[in-house]
PDB file of N, CA, C and O in Angstrom:
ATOM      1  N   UNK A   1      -1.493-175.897 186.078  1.00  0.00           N
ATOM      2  CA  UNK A   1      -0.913-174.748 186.720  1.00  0.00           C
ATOM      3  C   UNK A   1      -0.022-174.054 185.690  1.00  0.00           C
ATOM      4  O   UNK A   1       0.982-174.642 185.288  1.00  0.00           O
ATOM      5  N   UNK A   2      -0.316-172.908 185.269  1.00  0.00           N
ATOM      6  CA  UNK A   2       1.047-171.832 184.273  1.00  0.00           C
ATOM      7  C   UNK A   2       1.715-171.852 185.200  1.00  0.00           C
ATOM      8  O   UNK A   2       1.717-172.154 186.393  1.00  0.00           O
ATOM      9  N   UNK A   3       2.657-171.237 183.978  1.00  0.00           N
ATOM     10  CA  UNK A   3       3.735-171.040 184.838  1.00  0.00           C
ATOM     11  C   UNK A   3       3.797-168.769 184.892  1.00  0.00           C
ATOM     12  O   UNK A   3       3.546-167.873 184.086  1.00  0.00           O
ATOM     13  N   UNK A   4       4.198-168.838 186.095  1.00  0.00           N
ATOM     14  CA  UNK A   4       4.182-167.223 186.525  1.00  0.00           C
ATOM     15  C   UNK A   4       5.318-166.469 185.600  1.00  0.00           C
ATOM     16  O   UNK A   4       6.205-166.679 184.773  1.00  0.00           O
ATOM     17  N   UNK A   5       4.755-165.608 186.221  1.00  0.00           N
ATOM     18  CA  UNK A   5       5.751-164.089 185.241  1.00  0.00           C
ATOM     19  C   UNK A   5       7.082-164.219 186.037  1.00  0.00           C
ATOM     20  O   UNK A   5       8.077-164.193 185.313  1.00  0.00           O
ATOM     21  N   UNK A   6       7.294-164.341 187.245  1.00  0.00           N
ATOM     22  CA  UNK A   6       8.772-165.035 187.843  1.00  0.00           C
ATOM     23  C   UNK A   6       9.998-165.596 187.458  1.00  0.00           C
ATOM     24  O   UNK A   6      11.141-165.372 187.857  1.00  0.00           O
ATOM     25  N   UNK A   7       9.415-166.614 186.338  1.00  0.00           N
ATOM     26  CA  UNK A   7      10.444-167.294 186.123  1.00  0.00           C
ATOM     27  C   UNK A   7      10.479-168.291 186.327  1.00  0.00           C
ATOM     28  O   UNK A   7      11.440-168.915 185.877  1.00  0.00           O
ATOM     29  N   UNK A   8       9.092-169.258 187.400  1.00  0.00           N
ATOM     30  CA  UNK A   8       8.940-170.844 187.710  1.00  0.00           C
ATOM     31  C   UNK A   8       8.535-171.442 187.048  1.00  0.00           C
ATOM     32  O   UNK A   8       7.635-170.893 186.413  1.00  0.00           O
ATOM     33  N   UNK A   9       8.727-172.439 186.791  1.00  0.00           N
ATOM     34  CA  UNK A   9       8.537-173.552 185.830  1.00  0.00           C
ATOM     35  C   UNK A   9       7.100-173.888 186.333  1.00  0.00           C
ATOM     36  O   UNK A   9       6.418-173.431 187.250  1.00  0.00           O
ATOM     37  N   UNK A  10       6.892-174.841 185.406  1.00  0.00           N
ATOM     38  CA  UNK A  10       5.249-174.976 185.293  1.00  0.00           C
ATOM     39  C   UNK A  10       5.581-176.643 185.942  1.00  0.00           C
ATOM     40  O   UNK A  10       6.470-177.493 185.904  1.00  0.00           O
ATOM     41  N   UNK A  11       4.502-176.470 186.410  1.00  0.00           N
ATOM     42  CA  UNK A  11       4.353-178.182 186.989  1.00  0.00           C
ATOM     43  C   UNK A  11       4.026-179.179 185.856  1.00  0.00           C
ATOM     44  O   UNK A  11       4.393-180.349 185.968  1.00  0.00           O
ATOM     45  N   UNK A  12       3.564-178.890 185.115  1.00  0.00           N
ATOM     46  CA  UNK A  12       3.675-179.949 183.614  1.00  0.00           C
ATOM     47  C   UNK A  12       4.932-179.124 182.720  1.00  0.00           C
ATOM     48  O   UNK A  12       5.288-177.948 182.788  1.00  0.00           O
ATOM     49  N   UNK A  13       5.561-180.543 181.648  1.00  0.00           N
ATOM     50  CA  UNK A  13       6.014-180.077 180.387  1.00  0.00           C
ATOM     51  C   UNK A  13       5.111-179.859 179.477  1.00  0.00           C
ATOM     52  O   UNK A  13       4.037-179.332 179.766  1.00  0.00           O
ATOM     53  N   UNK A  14       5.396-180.201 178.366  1.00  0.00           N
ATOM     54  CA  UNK A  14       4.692-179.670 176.784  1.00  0.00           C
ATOM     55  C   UNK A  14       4.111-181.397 176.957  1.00  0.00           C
ATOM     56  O   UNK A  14       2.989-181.898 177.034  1.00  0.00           O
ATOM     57  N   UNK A  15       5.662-182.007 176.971  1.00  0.00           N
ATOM     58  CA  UNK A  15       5.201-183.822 176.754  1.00  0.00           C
ATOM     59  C   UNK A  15       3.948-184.139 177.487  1.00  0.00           C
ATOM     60  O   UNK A  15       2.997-184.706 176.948  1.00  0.00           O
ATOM     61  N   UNK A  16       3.970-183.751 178.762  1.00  0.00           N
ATOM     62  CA  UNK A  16       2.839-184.410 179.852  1.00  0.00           C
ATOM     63  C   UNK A  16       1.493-183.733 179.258  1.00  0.00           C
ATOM     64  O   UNK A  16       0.495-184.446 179.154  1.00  0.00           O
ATOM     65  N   UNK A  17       1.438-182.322 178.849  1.00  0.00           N
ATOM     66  CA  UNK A  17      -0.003-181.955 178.196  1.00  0.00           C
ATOM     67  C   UNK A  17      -0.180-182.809 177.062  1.00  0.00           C
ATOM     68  O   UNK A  17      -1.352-182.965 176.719  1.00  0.00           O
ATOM     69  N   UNK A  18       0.465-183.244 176.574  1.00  0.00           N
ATOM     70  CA  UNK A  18       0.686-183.826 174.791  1.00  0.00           C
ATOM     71  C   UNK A  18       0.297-185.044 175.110  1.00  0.00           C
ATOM     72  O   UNK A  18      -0.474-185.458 174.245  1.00  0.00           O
ATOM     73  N   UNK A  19       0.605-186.370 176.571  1.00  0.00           N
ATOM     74  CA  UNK A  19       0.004-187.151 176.431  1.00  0.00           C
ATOM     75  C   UNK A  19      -1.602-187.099 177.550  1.00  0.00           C
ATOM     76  O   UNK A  19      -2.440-187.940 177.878  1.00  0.00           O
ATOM     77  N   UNK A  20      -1.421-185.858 177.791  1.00  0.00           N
ATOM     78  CA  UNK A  20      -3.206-185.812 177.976  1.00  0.00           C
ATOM     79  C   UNK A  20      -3.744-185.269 177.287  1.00  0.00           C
ATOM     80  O   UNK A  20      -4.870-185.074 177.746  1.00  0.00           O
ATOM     81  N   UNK A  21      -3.603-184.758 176.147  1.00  0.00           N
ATOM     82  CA  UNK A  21      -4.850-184.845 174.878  1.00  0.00           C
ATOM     83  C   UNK A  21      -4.481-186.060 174.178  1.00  0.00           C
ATOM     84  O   UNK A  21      -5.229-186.371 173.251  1.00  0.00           O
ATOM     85  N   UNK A  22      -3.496-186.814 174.417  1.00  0.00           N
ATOM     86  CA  UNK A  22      -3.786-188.277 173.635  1.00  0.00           C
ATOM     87  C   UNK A  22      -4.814-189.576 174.661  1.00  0.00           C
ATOM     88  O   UNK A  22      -5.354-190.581 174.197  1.00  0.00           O
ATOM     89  N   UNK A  23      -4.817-189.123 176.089  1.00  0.00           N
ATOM     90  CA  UNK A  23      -5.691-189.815 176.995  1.00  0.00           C
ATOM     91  C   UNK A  23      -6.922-189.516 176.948  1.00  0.00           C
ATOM     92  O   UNK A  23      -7.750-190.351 177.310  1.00  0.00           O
ATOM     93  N   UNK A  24      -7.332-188.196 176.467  1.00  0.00           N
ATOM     94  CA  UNK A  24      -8.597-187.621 176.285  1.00  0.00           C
ATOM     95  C   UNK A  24      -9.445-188.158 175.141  1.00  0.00           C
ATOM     96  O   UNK A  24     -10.571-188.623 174.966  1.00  0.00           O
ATOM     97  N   UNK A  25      -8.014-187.777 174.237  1.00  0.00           N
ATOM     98  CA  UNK A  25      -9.018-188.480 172.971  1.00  0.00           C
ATOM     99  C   UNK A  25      -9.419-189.861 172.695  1.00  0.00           C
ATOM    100  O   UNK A  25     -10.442-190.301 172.171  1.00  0.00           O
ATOM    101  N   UNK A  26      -8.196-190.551 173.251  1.00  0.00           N
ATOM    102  CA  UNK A  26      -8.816-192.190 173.816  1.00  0.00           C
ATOM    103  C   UNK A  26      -9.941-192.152 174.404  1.00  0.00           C
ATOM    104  O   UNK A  26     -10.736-192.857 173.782  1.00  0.00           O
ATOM    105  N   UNK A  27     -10.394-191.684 175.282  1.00  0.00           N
ATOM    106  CA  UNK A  27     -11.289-191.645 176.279  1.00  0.00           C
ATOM    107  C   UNK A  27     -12.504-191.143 175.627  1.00  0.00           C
ATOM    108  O   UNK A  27     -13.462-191.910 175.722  1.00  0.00           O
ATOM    109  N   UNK A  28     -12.710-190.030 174.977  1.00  0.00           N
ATOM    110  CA  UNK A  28     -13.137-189.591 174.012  1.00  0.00           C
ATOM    111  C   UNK A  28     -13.958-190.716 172.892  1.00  0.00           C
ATOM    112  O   UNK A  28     -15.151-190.941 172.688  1.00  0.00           O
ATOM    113  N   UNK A  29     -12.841-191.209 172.372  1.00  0.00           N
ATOM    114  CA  UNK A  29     -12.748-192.449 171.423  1.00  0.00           C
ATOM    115  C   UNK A  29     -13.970-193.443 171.504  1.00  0.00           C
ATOM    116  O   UNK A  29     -14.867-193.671 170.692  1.00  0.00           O
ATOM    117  N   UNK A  30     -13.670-194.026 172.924  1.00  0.00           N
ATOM    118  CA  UNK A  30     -14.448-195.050 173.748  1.00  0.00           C
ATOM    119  C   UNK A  30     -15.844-194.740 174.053  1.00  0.00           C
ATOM    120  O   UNK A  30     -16.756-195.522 173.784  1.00  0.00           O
ATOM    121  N   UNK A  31     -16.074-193.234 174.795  1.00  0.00           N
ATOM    122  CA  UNK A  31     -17.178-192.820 174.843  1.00  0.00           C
ATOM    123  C   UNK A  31     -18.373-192.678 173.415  1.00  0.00           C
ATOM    124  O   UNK A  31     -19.520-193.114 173.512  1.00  0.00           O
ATOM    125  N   UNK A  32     -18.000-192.201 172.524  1.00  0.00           N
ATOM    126  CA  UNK A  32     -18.620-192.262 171.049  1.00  0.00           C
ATOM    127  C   UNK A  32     -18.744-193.716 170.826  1.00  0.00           C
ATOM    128  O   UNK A  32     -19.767-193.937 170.178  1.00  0.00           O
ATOM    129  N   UNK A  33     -18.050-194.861 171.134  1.00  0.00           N
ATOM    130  CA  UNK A  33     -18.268-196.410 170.595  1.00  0.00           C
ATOM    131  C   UNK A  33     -19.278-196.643 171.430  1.00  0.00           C
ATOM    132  O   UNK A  33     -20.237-197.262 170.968  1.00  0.00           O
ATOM    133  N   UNK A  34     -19.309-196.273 172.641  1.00  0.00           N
ATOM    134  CA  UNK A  34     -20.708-196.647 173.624  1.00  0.00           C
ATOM    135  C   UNK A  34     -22.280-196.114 173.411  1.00  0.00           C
ATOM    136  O   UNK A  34     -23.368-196.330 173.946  1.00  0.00           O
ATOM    137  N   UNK A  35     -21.783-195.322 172.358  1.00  0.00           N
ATOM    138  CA  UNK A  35     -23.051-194.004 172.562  1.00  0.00           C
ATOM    139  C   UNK A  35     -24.055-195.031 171.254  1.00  0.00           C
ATOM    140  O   UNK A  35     -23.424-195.936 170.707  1.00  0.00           O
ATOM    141  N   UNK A  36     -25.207-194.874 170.934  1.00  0.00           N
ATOM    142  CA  UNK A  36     -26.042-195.452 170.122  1.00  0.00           C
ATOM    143  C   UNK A  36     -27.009-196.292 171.132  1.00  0.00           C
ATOM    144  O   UNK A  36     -27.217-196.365 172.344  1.00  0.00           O
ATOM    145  N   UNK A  37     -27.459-196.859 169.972  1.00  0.00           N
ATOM    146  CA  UNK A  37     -28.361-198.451 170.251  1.00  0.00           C
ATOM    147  C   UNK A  37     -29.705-197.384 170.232  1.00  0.00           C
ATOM    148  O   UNK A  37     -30.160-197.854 171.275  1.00  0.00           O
ATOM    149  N   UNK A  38     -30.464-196.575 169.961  1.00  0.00           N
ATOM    150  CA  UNK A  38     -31.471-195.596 169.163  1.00  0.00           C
ATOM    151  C   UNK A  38     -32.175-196.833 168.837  1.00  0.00           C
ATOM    152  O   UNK A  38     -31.477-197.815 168.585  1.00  0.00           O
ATOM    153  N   UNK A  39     -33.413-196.942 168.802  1.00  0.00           N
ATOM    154  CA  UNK A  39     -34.542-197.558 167.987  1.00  0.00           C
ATOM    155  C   UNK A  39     -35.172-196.179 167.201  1.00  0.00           C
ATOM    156  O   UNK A  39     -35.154-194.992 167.526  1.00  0.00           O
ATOM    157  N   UNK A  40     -35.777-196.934 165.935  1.00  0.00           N
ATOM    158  CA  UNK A  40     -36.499-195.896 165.737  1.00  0.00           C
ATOM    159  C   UNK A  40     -37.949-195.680 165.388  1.00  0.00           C
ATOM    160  O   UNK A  40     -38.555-194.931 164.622  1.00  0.00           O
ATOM    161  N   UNK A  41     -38.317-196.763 166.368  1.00  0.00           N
ATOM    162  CA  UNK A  41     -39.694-197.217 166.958  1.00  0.00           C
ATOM    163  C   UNK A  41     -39.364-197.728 168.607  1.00  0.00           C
ATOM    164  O   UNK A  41     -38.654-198.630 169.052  1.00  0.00           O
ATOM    165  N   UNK A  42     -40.229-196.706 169.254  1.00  0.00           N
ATOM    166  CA  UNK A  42     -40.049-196.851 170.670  1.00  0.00           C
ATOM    167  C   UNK A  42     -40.251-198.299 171.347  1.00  0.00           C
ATOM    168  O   UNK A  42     -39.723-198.740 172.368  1.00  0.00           O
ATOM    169  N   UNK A  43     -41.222-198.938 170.430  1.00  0.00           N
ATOM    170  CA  UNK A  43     -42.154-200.187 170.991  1.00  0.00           C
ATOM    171  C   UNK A  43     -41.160-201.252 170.597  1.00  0.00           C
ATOM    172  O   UNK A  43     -41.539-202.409 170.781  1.00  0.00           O
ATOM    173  N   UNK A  44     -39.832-201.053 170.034  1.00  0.00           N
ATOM    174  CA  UNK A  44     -39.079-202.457 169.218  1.00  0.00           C
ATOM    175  C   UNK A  44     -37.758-202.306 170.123  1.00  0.00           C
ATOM    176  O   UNK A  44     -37.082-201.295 170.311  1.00  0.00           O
ATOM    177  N   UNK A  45     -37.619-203.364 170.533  1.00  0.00           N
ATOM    178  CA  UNK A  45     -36.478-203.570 171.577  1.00  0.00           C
ATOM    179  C   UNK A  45     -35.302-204.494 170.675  1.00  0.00           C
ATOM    180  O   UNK A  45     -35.422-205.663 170.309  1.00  0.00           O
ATOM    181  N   UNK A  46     -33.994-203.449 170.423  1.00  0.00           N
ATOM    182  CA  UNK A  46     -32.992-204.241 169.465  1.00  0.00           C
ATOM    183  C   UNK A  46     -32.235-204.650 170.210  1.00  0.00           C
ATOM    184  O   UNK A  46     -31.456-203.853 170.733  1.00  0.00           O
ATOM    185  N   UNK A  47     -32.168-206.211 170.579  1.00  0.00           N
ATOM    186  CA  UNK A  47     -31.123-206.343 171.486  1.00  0.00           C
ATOM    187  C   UNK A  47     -30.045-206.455 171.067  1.00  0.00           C
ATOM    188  O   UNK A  47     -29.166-206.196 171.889  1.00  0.00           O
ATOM    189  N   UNK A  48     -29.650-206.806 169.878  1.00  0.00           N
ATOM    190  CA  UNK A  48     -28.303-206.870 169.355  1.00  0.00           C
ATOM    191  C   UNK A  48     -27.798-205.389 169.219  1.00  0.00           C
ATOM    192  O   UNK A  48     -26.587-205.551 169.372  1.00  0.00           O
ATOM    193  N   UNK A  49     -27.959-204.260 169.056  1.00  0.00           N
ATOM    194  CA  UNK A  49     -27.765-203.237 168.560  1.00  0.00           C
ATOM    195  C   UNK A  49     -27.531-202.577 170.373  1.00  0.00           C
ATOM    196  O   UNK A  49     -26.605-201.808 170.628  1.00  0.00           O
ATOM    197  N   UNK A  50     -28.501-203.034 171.418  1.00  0.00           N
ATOM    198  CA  UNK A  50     -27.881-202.496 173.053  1.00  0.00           C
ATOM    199  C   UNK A  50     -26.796-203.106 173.245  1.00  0.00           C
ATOM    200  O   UNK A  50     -25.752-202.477 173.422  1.00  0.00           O
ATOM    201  N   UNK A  51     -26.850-204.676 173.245  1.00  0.00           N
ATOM    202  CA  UNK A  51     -25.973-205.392 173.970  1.00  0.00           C
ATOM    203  C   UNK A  51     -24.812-205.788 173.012  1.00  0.00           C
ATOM    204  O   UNK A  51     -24.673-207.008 172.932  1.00  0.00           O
ATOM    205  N   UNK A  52     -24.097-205.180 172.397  1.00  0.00           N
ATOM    206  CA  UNK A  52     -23.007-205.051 170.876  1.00  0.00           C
ATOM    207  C   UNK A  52     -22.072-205.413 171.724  1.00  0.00           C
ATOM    208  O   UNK A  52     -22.272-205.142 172.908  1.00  0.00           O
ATOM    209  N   UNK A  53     -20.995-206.014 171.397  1.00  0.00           N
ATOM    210  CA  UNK A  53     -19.826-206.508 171.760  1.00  0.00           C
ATOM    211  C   UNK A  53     -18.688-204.898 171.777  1.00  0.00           C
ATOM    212  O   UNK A  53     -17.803-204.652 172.596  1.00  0.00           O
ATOM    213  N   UNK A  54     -19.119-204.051 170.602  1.00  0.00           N
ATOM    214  CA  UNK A  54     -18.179-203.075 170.688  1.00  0.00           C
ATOM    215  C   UNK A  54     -18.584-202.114 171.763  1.00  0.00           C
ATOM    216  O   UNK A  54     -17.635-201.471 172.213  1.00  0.00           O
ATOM    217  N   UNK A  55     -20.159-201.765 172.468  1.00  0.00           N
ATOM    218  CA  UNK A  55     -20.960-201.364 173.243  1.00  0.00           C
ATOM    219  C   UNK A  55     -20.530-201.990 174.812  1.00  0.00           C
ATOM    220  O   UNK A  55     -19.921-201.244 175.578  1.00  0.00           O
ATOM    221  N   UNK A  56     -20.822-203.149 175.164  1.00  0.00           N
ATOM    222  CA  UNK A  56     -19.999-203.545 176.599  1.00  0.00           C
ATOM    223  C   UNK A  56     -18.597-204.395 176.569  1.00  0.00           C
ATOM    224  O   UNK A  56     -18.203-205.196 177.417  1.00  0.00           O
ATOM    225  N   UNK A  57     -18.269-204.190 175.947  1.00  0.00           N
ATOM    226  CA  UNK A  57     -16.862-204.588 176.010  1.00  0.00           C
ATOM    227  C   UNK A  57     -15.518-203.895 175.414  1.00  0.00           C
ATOM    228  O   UNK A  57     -14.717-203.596 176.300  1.00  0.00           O
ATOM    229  N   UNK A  58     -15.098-203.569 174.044  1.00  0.00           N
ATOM    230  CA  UNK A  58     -14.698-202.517 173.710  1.00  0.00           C
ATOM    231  C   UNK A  58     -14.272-201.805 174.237  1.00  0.00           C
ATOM    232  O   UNK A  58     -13.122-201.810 174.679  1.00  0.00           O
ATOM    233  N   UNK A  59     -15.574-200.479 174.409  1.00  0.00           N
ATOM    234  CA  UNK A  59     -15.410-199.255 174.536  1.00  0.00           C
ATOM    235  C   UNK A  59     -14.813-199.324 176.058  1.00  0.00           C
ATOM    236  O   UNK A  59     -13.725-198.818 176.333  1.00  0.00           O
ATOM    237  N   UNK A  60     -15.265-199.698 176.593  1.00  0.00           N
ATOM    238  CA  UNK A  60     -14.579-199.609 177.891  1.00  0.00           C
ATOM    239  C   UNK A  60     -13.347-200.275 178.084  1.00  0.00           C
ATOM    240  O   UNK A  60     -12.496-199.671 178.737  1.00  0.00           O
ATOM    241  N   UNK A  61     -13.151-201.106 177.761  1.00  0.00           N
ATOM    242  CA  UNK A  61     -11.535-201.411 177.741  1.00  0.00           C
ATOM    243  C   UNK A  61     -10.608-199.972 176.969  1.00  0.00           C
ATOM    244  O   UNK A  61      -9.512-199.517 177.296  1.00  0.00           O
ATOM    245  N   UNK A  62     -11.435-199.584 175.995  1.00  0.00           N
ATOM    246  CA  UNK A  62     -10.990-198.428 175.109  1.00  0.00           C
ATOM    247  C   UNK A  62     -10.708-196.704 176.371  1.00  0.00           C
ATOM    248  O   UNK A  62      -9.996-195.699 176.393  1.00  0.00           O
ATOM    249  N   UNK A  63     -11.579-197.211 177.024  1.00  0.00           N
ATOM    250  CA  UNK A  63     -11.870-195.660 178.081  1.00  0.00           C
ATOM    251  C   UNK A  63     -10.695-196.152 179.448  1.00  0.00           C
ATOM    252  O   UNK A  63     -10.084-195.338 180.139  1.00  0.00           O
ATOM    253  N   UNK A  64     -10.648-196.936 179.516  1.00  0.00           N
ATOM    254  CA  UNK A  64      -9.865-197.649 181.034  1.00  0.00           C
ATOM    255  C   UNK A  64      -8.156-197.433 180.006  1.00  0.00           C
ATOM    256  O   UNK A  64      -7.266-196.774 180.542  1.00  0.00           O
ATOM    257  N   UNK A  65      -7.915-198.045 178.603  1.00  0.00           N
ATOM    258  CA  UNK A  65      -6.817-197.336 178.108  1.00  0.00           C
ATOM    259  C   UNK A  65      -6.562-195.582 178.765  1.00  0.00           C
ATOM    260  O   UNK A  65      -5.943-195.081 179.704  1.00  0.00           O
ATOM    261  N   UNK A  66      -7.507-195.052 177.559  1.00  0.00           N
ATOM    262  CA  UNK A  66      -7.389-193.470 178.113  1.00  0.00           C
ATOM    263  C   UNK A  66      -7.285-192.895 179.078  1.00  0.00           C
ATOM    264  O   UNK A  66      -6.635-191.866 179.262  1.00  0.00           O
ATOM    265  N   UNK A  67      -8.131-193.690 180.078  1.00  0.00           N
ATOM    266  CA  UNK A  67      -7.542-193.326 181.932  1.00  0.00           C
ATOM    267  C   UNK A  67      -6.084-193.743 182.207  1.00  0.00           C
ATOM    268  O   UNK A  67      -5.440-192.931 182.871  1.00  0.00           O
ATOM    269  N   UNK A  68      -5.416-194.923 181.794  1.00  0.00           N
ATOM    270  CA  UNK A  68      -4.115-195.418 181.608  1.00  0.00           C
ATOM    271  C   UNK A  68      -3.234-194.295 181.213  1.00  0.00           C
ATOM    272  O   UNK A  68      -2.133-193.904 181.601  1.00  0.00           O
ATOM    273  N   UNK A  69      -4.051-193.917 180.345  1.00  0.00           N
ATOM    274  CA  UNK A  69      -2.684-192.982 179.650  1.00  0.00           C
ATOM    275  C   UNK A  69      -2.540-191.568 180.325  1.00  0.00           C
ATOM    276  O   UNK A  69      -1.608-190.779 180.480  1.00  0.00           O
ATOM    277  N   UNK A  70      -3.740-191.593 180.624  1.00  0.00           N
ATOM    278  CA  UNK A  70      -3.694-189.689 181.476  1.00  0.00           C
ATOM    279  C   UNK A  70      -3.112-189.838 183.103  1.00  0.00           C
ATOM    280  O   UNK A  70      -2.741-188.913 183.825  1.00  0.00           O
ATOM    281  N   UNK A  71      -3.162-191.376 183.448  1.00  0.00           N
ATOM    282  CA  UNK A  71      -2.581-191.368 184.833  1.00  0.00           C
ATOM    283  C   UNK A  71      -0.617-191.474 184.768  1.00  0.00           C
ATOM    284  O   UNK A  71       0.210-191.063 185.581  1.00  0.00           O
ATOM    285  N   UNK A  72      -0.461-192.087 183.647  1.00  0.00           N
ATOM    286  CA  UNK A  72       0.633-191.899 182.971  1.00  0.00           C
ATOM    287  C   UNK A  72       1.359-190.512 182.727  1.00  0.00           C
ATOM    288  O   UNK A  72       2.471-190.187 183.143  1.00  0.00           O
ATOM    289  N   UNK A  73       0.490-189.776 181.965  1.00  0.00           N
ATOM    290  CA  UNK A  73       0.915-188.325 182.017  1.00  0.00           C
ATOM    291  C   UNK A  73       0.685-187.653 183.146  1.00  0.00           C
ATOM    292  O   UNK A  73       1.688-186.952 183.280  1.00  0.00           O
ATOM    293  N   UNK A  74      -0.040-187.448 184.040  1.00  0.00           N
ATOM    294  CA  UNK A  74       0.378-186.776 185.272  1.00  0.00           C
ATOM    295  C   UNK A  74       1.348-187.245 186.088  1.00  0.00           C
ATOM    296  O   UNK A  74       1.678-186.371 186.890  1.00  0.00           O
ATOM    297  N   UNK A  75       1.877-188.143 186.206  1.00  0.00           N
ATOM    298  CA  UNK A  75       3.096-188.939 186.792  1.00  0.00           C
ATOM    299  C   UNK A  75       4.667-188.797 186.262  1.00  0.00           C
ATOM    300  O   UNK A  75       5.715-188.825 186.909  1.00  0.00           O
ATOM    301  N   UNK A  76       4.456-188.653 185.000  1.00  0.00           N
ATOM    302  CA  UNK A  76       5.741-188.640 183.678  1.00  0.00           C
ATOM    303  C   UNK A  76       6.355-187.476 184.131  1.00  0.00           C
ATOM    304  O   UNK A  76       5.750-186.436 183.869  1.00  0.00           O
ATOM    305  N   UNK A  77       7.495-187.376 184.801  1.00  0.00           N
ATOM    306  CA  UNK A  77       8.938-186.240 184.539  1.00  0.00           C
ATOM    307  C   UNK A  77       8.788-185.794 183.565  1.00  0.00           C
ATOM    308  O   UNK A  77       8.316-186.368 182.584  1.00  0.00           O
ATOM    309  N   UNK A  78       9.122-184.785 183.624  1.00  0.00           N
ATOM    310  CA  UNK A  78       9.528-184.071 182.491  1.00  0.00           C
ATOM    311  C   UNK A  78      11.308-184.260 182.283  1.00  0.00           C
ATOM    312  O   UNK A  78      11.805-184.675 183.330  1.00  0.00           O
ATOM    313  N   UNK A  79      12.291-184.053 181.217  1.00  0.00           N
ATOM    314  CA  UNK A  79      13.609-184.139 181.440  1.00  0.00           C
ATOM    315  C   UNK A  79      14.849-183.329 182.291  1.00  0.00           C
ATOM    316  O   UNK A  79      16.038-183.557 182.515  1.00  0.00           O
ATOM    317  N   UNK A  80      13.722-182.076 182.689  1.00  0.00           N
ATOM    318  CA  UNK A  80      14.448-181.591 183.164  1.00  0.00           C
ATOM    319  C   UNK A  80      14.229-181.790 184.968  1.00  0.00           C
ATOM    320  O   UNK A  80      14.965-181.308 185.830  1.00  0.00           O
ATOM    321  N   UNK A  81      13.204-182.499 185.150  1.00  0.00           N
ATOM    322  CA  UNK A  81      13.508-182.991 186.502  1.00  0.00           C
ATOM    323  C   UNK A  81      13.999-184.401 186.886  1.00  0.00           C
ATOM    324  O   UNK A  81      13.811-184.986 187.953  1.00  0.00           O
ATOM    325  N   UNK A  82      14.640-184.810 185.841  1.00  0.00           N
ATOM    326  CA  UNK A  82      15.437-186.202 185.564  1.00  0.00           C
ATOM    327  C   UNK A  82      16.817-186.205 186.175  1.00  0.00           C
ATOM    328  O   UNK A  82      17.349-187.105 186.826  1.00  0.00           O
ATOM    329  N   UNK A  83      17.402-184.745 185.759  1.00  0.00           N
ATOM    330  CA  UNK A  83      18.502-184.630 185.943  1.00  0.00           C
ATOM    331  C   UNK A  83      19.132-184.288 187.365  1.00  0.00           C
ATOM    332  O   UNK A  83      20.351-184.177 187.490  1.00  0.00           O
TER     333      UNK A  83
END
């Protein structure tokens, strides 16, 4: 939500956008570690290269961070509603 020509404050600070492009890019992060496992012969099944440790395990602990952190930033005060 901007904030209006009024004079109201915006429902986020600068901080709370700042740690949702750091949740994004986590998230982000995780998604690219999942992405692969390509043969490049249709008929050859690599199972080490689907079933990768950084592929089901990892990345998703890596993406469940980034959800962590963006549920974090929509929640986070800003300082001036501290006071």
């Amino acid at each position: 939500m901007a904030a209006s020509t009024n004079g109201a404050s915006s429902m986020f600070s600068k901080s709370n956008y700042t740690w949702m492009l750091i949740g994004a890019l986590v998230i982000a992060l995780g998604m690219f570690l999942m992405s692969g496992g390509k043969s490049s012969d249709p008929n050859v099944f690599n199972k080490d290269a689907v079933y990768s440790t950084t592929r089901i395990t990892i990345a998703p602990i890596i993406i469940f961070i980034g959800l962590a952190i963006e549920v974090y930033a929509i929640f986070k005060k800003s300082a001036s509603e501290k006071k």
